[in-house]
TORKOL-4160 file (C-alpha; in steps of 0.2 Angstrom, whole numbers, padded with zeros to 4 digits, m for minus):
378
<pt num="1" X="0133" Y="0125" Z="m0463"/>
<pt num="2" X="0146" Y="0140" Z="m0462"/>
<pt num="3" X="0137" Y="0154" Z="m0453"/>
<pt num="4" X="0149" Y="0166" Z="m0458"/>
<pt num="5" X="0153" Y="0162" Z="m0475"/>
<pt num="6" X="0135" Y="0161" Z="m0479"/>
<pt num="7" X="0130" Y="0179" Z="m0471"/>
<pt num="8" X="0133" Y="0190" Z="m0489"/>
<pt num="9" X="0119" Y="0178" Z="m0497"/>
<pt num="10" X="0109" Y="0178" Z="m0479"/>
<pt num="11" X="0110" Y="0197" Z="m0476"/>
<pt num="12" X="0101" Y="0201" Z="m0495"/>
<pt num="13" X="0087" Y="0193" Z="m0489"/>
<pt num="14" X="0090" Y="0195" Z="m0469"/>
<pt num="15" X="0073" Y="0193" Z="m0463"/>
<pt num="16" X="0066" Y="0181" Z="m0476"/>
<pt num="17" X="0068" Y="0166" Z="m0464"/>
<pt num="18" X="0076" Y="0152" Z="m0472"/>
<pt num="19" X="0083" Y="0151" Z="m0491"/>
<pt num="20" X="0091" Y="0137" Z="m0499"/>
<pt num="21" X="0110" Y="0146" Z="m0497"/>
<pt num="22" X="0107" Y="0146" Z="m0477"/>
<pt num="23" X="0098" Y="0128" Z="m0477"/>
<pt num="24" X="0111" Y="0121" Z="m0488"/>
<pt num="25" X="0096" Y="0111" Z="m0497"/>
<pt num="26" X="0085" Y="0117" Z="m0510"/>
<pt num="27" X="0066" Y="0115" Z="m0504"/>
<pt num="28" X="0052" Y="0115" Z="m0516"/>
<pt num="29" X="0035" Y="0124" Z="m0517"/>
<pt num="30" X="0020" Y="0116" Z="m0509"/>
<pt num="31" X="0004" Y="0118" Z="m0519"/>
<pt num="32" X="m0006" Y="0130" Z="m0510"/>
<pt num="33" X="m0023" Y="0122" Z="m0504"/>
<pt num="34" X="m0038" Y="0130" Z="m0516"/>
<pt num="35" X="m0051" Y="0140" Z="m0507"/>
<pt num="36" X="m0067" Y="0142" Z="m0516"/>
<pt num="37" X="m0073" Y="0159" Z="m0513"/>
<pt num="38" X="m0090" Y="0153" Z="m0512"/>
<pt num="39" X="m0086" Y="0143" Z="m0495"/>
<pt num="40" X="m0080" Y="0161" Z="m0487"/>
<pt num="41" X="m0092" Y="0170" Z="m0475"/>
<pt num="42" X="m0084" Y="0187" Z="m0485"/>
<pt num="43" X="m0084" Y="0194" Z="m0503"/>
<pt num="44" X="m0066" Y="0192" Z="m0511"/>
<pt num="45" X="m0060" Y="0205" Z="m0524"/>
<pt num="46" X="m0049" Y="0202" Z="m0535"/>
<pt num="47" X="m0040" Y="0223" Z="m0537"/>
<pt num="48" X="m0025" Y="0232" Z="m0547"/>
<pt num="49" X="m0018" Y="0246" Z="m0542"/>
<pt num="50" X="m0004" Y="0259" Z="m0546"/>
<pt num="51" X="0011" Y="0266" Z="m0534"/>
<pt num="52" X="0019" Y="0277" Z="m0547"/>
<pt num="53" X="0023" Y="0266" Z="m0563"/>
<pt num="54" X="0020" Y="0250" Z="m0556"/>
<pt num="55" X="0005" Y="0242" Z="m0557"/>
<pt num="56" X="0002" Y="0228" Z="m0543"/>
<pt num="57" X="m0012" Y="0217" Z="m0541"/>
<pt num="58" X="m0019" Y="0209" Z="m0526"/>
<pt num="59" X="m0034" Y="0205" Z="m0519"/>
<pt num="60" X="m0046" Y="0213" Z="m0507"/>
<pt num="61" X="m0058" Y="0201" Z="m0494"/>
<pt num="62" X="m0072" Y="0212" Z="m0490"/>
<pt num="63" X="m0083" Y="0208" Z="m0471"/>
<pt num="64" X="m0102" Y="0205" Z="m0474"/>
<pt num="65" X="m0114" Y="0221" Z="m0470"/>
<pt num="66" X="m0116" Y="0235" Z="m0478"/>
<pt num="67" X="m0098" Y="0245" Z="m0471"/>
<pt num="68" X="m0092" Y="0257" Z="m0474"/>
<pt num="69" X="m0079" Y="0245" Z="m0466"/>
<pt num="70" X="m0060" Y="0249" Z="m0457"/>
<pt num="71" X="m0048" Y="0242" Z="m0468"/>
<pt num="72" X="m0032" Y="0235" Z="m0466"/>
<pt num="73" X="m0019" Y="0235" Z="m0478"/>
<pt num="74" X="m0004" Y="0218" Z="m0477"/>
<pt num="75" X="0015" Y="0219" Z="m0480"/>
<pt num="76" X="0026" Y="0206" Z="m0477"/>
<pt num="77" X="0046" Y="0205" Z="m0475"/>
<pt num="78" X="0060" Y="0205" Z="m0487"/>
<pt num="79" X="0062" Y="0195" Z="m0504"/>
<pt num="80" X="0050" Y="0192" Z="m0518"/>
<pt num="81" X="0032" Y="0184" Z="m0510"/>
<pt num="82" X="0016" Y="0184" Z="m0516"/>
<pt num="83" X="m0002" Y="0191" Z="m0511"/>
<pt num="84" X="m0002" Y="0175" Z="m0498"/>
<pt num="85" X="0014" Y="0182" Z="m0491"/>
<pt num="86" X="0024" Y="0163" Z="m0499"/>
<pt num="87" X="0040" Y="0161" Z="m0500"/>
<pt num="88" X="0048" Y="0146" Z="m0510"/>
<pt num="89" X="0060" Y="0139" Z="m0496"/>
<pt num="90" X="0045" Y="0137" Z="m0484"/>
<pt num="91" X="0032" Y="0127" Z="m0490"/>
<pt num="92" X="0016" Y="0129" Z="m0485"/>
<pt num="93" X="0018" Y="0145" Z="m0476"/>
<pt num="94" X="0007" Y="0160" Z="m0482"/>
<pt num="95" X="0005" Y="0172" Z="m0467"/>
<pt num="96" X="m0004" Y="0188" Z="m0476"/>
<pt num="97" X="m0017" Y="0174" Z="m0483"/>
<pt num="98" X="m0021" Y="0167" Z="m0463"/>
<pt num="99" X="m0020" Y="0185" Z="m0457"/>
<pt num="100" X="m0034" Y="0192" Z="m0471"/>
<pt num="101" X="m0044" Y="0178" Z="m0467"/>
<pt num="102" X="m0043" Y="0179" Z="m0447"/>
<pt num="103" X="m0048" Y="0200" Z="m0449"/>
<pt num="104" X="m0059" Y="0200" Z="m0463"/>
<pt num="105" X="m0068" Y="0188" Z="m0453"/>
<pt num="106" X="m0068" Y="0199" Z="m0437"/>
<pt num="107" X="m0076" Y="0216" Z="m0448"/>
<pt num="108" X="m0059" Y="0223" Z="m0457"/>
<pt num="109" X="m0058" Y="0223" Z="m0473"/>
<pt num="110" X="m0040" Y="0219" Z="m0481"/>
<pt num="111" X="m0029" Y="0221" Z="m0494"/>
<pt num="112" X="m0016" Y="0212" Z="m0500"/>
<pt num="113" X="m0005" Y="0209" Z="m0515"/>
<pt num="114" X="0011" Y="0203" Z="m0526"/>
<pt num="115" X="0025" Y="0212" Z="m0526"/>
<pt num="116" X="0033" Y="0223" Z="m0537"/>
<pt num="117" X="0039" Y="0210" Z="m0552"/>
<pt num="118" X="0030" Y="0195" Z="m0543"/>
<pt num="119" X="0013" Y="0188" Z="m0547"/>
<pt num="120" X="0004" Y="0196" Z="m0558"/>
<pt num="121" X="0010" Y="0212" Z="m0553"/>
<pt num="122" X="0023" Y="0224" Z="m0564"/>
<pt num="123" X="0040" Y="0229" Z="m0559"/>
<pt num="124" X="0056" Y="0223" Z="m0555"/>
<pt num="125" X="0059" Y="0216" Z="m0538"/>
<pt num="126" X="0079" Y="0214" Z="m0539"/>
<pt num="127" X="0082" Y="0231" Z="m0541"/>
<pt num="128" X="0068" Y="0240" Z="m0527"/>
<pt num="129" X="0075" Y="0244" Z="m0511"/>
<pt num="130" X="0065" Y="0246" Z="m0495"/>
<pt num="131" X="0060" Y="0264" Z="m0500"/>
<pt num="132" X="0048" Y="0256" Z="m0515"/>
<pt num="133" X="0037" Y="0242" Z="m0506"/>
<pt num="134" X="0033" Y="0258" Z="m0494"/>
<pt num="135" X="0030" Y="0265" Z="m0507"/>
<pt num="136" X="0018" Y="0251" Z="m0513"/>
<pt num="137" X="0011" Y="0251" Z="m0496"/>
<pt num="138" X="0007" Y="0270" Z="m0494"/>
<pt num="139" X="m0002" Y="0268" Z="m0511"/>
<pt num="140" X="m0011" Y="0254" Z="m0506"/>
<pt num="141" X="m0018" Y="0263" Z="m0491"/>
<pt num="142" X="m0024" Y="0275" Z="m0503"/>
<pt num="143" X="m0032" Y="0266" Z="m0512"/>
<pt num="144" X="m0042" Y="0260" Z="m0499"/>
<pt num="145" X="m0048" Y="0275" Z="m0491"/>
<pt num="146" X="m0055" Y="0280" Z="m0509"/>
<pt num="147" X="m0066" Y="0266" Z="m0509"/>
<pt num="148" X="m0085" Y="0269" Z="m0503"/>
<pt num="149" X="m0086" Y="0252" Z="m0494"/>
<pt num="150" X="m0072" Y="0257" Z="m0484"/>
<pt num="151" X="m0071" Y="0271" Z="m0468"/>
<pt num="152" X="m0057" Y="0283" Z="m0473"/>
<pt num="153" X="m0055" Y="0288" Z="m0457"/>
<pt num="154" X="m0052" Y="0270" Z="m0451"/>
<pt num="155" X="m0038" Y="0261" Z="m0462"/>
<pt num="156" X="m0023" Y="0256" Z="m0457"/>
<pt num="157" X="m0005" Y="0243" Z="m0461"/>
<pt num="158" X="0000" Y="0229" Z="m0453"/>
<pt num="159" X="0017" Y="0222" Z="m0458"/>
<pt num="160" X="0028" Y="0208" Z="m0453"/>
<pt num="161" X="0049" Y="0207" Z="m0451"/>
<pt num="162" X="0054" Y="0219" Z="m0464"/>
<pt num="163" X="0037" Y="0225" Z="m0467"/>
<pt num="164" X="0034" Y="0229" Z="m0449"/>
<pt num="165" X="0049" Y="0242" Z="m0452"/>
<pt num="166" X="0038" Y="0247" Z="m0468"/>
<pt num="167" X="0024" Y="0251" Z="m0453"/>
<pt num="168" X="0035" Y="0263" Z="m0446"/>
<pt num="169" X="0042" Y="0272" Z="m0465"/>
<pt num="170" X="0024" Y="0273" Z="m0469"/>
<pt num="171" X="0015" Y="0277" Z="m0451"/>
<pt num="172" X="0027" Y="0291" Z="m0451"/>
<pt num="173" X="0023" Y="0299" Z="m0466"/>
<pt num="174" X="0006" Y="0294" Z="m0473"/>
<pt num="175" X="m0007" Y="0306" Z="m0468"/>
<pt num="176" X="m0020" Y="0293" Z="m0472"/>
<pt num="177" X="m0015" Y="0278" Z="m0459"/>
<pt num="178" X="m0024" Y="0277" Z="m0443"/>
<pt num="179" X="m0015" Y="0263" Z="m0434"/>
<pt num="180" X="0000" Y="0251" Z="m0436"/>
<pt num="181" X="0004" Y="0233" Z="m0432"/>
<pt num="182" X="0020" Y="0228" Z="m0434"/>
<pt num="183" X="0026" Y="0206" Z="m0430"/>
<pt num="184" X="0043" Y="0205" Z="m0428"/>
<pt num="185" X="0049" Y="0222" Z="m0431"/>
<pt num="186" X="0067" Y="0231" Z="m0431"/>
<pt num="187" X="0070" Y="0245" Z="m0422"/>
<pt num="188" X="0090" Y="0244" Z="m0424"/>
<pt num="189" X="0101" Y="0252" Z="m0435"/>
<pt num="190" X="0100" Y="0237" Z="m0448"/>
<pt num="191" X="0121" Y="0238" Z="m0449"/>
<pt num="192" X="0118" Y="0231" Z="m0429"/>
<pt num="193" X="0103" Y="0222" Z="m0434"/>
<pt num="194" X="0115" Y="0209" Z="m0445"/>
<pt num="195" X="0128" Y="0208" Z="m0432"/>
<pt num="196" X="0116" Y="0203" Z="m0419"/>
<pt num="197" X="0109" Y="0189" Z="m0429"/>
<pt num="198" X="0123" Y="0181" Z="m0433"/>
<pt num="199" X="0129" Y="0180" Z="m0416"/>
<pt num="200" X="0111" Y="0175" Z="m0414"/>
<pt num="201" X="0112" Y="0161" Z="m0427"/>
<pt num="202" X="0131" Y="0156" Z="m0422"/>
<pt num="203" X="0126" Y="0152" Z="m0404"/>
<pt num="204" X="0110" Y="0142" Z="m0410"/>
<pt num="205" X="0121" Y="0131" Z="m0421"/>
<pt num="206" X="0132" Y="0124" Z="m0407"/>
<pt num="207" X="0149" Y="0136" Z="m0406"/>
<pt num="208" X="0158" Y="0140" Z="m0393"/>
<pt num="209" X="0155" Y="0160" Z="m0385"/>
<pt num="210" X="0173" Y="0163" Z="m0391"/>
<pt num="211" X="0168" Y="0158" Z="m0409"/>
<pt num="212" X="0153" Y="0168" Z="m0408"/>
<pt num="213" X="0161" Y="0182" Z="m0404"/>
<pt num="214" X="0171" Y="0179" Z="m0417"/>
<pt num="215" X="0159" Y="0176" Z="m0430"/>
<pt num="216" X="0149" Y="0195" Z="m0424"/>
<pt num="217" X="0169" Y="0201" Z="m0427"/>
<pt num="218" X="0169" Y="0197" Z="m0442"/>
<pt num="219" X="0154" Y="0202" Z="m0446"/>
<pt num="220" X="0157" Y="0217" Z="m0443"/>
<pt num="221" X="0171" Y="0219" Z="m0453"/>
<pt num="222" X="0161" Y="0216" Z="m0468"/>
<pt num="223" X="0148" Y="0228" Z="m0463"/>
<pt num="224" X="0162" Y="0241" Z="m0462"/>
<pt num="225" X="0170" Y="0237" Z="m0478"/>
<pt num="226" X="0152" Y="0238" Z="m0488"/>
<pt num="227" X="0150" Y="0253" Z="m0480"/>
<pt num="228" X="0166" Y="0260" Z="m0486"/>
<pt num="229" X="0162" Y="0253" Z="m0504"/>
<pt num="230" X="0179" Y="0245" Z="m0504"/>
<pt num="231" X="0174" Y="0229" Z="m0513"/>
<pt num="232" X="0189" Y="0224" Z="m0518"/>
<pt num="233" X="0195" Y="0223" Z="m0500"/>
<pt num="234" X="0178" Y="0215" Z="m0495"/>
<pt num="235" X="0180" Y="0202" Z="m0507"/>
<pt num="236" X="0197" Y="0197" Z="m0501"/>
<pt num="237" X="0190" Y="0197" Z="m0483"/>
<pt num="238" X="0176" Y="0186" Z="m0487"/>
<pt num="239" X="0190" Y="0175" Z="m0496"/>
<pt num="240" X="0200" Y="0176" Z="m0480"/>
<pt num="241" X="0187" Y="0170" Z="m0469"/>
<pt num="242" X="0180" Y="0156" Z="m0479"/>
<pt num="243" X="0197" Y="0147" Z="m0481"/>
<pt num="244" X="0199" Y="0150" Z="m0461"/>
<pt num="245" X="0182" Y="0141" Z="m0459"/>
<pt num="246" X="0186" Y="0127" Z="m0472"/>
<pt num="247" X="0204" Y="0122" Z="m0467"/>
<pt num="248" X="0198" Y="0122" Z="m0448"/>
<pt num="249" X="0185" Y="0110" Z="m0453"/>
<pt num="250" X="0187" Y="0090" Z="m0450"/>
<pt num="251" X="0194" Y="0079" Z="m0465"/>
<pt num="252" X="0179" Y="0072" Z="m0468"/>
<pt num="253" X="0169" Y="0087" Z="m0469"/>
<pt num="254" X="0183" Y="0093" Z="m0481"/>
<pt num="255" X="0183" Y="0081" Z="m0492"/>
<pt num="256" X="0164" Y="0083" Z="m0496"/>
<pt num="257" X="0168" Y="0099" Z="m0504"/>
<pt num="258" X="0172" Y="0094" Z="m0522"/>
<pt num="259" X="0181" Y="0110" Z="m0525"/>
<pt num="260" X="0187" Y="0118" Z="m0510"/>
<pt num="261" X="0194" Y="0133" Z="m0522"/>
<pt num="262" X="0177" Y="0136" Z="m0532"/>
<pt num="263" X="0168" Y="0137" Z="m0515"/>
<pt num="264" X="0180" Y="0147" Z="m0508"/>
<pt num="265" X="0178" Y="0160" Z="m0523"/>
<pt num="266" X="0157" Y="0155" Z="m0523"/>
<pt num="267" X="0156" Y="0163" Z="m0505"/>
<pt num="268" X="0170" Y="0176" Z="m0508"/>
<pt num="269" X="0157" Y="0182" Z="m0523"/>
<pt num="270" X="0143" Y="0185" Z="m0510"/>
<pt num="271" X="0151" Y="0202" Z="m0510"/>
<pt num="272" X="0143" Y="0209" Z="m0523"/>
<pt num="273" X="0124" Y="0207" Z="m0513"/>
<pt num="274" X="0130" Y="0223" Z="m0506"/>
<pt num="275" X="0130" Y="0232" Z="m0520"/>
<pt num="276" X="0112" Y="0229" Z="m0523"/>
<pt num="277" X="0101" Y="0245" Z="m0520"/>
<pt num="278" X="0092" Y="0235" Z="m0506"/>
<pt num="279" X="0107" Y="0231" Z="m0499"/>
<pt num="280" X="0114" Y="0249" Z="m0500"/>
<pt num="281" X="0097" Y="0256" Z="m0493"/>
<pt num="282" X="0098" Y="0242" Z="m0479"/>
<pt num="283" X="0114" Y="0246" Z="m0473"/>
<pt num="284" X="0111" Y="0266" Z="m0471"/>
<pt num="285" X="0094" Y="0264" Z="m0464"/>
<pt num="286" X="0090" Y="0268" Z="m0446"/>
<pt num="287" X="0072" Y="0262" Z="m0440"/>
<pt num="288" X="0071" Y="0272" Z="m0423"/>
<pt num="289" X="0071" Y="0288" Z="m0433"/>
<pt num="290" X="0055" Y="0286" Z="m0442"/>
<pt num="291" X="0047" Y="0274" Z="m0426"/>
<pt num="292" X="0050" Y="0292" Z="m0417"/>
<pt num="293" X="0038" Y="0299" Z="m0426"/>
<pt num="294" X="0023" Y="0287" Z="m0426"/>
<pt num="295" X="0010" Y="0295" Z="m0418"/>
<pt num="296" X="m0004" Y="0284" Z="m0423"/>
<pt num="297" X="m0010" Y="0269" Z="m0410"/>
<pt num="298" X="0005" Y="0254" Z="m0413"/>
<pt num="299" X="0003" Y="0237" Z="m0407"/>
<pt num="300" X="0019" Y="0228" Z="m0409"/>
<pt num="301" X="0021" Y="0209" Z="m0407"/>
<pt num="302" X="0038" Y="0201" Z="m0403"/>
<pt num="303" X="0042" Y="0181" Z="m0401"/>
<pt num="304" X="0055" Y="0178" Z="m0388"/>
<pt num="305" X="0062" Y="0165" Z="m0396"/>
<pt num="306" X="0066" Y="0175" Z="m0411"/>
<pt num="307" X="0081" Y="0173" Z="m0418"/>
<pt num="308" X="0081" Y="0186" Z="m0433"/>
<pt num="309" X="0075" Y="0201" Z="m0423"/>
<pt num="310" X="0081" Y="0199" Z="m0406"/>
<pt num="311" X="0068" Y="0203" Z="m0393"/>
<pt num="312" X="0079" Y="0209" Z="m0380"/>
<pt num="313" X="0092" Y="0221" Z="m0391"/>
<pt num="314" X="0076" Y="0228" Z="m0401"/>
<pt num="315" X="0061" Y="0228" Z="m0390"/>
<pt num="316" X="0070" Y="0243" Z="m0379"/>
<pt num="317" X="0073" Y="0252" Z="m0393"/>
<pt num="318" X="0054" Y="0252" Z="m0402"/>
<pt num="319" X="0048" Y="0257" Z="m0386"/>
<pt num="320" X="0063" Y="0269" Z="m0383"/>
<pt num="321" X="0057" Y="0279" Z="m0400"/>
<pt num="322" X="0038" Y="0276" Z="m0398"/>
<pt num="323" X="0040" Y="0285" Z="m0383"/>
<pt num="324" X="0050" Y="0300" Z="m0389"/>
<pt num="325" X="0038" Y="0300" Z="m0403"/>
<pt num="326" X="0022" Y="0305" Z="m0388"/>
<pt num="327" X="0013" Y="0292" Z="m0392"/>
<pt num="328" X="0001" Y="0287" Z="m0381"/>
<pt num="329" X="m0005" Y="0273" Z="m0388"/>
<pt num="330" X="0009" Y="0260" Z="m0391"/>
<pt num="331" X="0003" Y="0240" Z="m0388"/>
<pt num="332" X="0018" Y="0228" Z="m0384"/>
<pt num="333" X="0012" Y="0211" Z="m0386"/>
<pt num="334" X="0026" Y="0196" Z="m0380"/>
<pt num="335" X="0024" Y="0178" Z="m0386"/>
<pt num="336" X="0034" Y="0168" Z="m0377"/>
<pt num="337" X="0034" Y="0152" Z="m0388"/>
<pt num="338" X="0036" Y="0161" Z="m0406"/>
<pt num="339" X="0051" Y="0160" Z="m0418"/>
<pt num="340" X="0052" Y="0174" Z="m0430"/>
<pt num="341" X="0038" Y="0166" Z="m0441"/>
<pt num="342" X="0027" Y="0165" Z="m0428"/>
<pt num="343" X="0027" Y="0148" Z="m0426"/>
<pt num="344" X="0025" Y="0138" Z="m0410"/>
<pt num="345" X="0044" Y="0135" Z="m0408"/>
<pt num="346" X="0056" Y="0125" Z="m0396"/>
<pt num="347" X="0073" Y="0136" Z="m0399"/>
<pt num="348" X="0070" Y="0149" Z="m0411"/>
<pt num="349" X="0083" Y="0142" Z="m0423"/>
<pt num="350" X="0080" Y="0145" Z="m0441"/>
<pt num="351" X="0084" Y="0124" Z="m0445"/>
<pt num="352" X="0069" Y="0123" Z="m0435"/>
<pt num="353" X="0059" Y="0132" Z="m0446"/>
<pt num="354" X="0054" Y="0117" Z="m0459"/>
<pt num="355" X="0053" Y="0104" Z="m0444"/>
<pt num="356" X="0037" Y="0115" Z="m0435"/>
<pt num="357" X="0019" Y="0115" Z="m0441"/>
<pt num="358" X="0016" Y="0130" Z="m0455"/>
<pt num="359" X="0003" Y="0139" Z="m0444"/>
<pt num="360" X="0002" Y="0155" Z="m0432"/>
<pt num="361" X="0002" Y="0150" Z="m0413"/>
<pt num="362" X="m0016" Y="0155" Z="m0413"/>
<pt num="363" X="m0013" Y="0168" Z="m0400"/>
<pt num="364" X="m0006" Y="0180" Z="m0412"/>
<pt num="365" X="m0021" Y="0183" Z="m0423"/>
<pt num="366" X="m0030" Y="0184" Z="m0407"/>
<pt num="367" X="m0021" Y="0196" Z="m0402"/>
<pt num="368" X="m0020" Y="0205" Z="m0417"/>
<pt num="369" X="m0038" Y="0204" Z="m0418"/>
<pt num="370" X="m0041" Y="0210" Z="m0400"/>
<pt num="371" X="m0032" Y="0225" Z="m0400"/>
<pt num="372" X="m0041" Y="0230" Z="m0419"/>
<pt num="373" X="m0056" Y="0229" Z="m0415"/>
<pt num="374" X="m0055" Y="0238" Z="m0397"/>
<pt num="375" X="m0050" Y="0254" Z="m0404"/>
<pt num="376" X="m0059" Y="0253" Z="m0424"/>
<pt num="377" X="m0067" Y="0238" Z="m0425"/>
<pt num="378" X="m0086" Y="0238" Z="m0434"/>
């Protein structure tokens, strides 16, 4: 694949893992394996619930006892996913339904639902920005601190990749959350976030330090230009680059473009992502300044191998603003062997993402589950 031609398409969706532009494949849907409610040692509730005009629905496992219980509300990262957290390019993977079932299991009862325009829930996903799922999240934390099974005093989020950032919009303006998790979190302006990834990526798929360097450059560039809203002059960059990378490519290769021009203008047309509202929000967005005002307790979780949100460039900096922010009760939690899914990985790289089992190390829900209930479990 072209890592830098591809980044427009990547960076709409930047911490969605893999989609069939960066793959260069199409992957289909596995069919979820049915639970029977029945089986469960909890209740299951099926709920709908409004965050302004929208109307999302979800589902709400619910621990055995009489409660009131602590609560936990799930968000997960960026592109459209379902109440199970699924995402079409990675089969099998549903992270929000493993992490309902590991707490709710441990005492917490947790909610979880469709996005805006996905499932059975209203809206339109294509045109929300980041601002709206926090929305989404700050209204599903309300509407578990209203509910008489649950202890308003002890509910909380817990977000992955994208929706870890949520963690920190949300924790620092909801009254109502008493405690964060965030997996995989940014806590980089998101116009450096991008850049590091693609060195990230472009160093994982073989090229030289020179042509990493290059490839960050160039990034950079097109960050600029979006920033700028100079479109035109984006466009023709993007058109720039791609030739570059086509005509230094082997013969062979070459030839198994069919029309070297249409996928030249194809990628050059990945300009307009960022004139998408989430792509606008993305690109103006800094996380540090709402992680400085997180006073609640915070556990973060970070995978050293992970290749999206950079452990050594953003760890510093969560800590950095937790710490400016006074708390005093910010929980780092390493995992050496996780990618950014939280897999059990060898490199980290995002091709390796379809080749590893769809399942948590099982330290992380351990972890999670640890430090939940320590400080407002049952």
């Amino acid at each position: 694949m072209l890592v830098q031609a591809t980044q427009p398409a990547y960076a709409q969706g930047v911490n969605a893992a893999v989609n069939e532009i960066l793959l260069g494949f199409e992957v289909a849907s596995a069919v979820p394996e049915a639970v029977d409610p029945a089986e469960l040692p909890y209740a299951i509730e099926d709920v709908a619930f409004a965050s302004g005009e929208v109307t999302l629905a979800g589902v709400l496992s619910i621990p055995d006892g009489p409660g009131p219980h602590p609560a936990v509300a799930l968000v997960s990262g960026s592109g459209a996913q379902d109440r199970d957290g699924a995402n079409p390019a990675l089969p099998g993977y549903e992270p929000l339904r493993w992490l309902a079932d590991h707490l709710t299991r441990a005492g917490f009862a947790v909610l979880r639902w469709d996005e805006r325009g996905v499932g059975a829930s209203t809206g339109d996903h294509a045109s929300a920005t980041s601002a709206d799922p926090a929305d989404d999240l700050a209204a599903a934390v309300r509407t578990l601190a209203a509910r008489p099974d649950v202890d308003r005093e002890r509910v909380g989020i817990l977000g992955h990749s994208e929706g870890g950032t949520l963690v920190a919009v949300v924790g620092a303006r909801a009254p109502e959350v008493a405690f964060g998790v965030a997996m995989a979190p940014s806590a980089l302006p998101y116009t450096e976030l991008v850049v590091a990834q693609v060195a990230r990526i472009s160093a994982d798929s073989g090229m030289t330090p020179e042509q990493v360097a290059e490839a960050a450059s160039q990034q950079t560039r097109v960050v600029e230009l979006a920033l700028a809203e100079d479109w035109p002059a984006l466009e023709a960059y993007l058109t720039e680059v791609t030739a570059a990378q086509v005509a230094a490519l082997p013969a062979a290769t070459q030839a198994q473009i069919p029309d070297v021009d249409a996928y030249v203008a194809q990628q050059a047309a990945g300009a307009a992502a960022f004139q998408q509202p989430w792509m606008r929000f993305f690109l103006t967005y800094d996380p540090a300044d709402d992680w400085s005002r997180v006073t609640v307790p915070v556990l973060g979780v970070f995978a050293a191998l992970d290749a999206q949100v950079d452990l050594d460039a953003n760890l510093p900096a969560f800590e950095a603003a937790l710490a400016a922010a006074g708390n005093d009760d910010a929980t780092v939690v390493v995992l050496p062997e996780a990618n950014h899914l939280f897999q059990r990985a060898e490199t980290g790289a995002l091709d390796e993402y379809l080749r590893l089992e769809m399942a948590f190390l099982p330290e992380l829900p351990e972890a999670i589950a640890e430090w939940l209930t320590e400080r407002f479990g049952p």
